[in-house]
N, C-alpha and C positions, 0 to 999 in steps of 0.2 A: 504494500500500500504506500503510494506517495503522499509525503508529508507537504499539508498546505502552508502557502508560506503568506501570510497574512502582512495586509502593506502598512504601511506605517502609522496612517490612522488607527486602525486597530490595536498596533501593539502602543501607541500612547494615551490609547483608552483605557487598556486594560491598568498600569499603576494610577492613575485619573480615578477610576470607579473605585479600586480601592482604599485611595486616600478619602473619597467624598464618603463613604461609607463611613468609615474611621471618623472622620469628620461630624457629620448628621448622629450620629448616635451620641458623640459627647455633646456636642452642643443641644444636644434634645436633653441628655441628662442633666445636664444645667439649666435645664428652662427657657432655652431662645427656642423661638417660633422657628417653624420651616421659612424660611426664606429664597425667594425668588432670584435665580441666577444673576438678574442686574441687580440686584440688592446686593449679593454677591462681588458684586465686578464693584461697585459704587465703592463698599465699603473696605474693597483691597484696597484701590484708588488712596483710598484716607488713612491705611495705616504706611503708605511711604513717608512721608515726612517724620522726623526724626523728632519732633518739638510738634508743642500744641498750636502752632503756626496755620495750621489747616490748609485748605485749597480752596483758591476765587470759586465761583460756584461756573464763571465763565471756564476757567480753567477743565472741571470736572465734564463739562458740555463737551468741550473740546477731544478731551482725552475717552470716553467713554462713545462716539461718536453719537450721541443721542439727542433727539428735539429738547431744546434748553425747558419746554413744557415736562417734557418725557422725566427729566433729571429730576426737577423743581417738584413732582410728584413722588418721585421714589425717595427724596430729602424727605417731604413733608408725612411719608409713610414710616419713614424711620425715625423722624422727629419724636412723631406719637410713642414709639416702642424704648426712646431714648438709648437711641445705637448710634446718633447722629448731634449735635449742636450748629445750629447757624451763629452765627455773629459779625458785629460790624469788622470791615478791614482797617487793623487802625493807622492804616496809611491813607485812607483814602473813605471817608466818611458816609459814601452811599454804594460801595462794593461790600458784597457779601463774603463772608468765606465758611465753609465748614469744616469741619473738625469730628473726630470718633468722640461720642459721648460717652457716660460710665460703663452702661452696657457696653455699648459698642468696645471698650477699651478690654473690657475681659474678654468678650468674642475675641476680639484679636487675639489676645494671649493664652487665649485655648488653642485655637488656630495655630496658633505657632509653637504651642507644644504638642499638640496632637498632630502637624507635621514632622517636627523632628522628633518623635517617636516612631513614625511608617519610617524614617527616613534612617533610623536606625535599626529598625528591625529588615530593611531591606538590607542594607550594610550586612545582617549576620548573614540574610540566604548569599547574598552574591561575593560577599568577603568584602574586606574594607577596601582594599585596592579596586576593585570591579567599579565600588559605589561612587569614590573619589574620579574614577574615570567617567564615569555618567554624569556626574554631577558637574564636573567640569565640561562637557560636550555639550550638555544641557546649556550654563551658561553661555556659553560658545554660541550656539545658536539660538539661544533668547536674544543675543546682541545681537547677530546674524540679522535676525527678523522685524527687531523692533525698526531698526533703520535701515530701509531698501535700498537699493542702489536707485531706484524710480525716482528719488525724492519725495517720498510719504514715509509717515513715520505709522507702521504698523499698531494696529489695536487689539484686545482683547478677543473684541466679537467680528475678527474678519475685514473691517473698513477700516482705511487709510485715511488719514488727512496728511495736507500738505503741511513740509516743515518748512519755518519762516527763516 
């Protein structure tokens, strides 16, 4: 019997479904709600900054490729579950920025240990060298992707915008 050789979408599904699994079950045992992939995408978005600095809300339009309505609703959806805080920009008196609310701040910190938990138990199946080499390839091509040679800086969900 010939072995099928599955393309690539599928074999980056497959650690994908695992981590989301791993993922949905702690954060359900903590008590956050199932959450909607752009809720998802919105709120990675908000844990890059290093500092409680947040992101213009133009900003998050831009990078999430979504109708600034589309955004301004999924804010005002997390708002209510306090995953999310708006506030003024204090540079600039009538821009917005958001920011990971209290909730939102554990979410993340689950997230990021219930990642480097998959992330070390793959480590034991594949050996620590295997892992440091995916890890590092991965990088490699998240760089690869995010900036094309096209001139669009890659997204999330597939749409490019142009970089300025």
């Amino acid at each position: 019997m010939a072995k099928t050789t599955r393309d690539l979408r599928a074999l980056l599904h497959v650690p994908q479904q695992d981590l989301q699994a791993q993922l949905s079950s702690r954060l359900e045992r903590l008590g956050f709600p199932a959450l909607r992939a752009a809720h998802v995408q919105l709120l990675t978005s908000l844990t890059i900054p290093t500092n409680d600095s947040g992101v213009r809300l133009s900003d998050l339009v831009t990078s999430l490729a979504l109708p600034k309505q589309t955004v301004g609703d999924l804010i005002d959806e997390l708002e209510q579950l306090r995953m999310v805080e708006r506030f003024q920009d204090p540079e600039h008196g009538v821009i917005k920025r958001v920011r990971l609310g209290p909730k939102g701040k554990v979410w993340a910190a689950a997230v990021k240990r219930v990642s480097a938990a998959a992330e070390a138990r793959w480590a034991s199946q594949l050996g620590g060298k295997k892992m440091k080499s995916l890890r590092a390839l991965l990088e490699e091509l998240a760089g690869a992707v995010e900036t094309t040679p096209t001139g669009t800086t890659a997204v999330a969900n597939g749409h490019g915008r142009k970089r300025s």
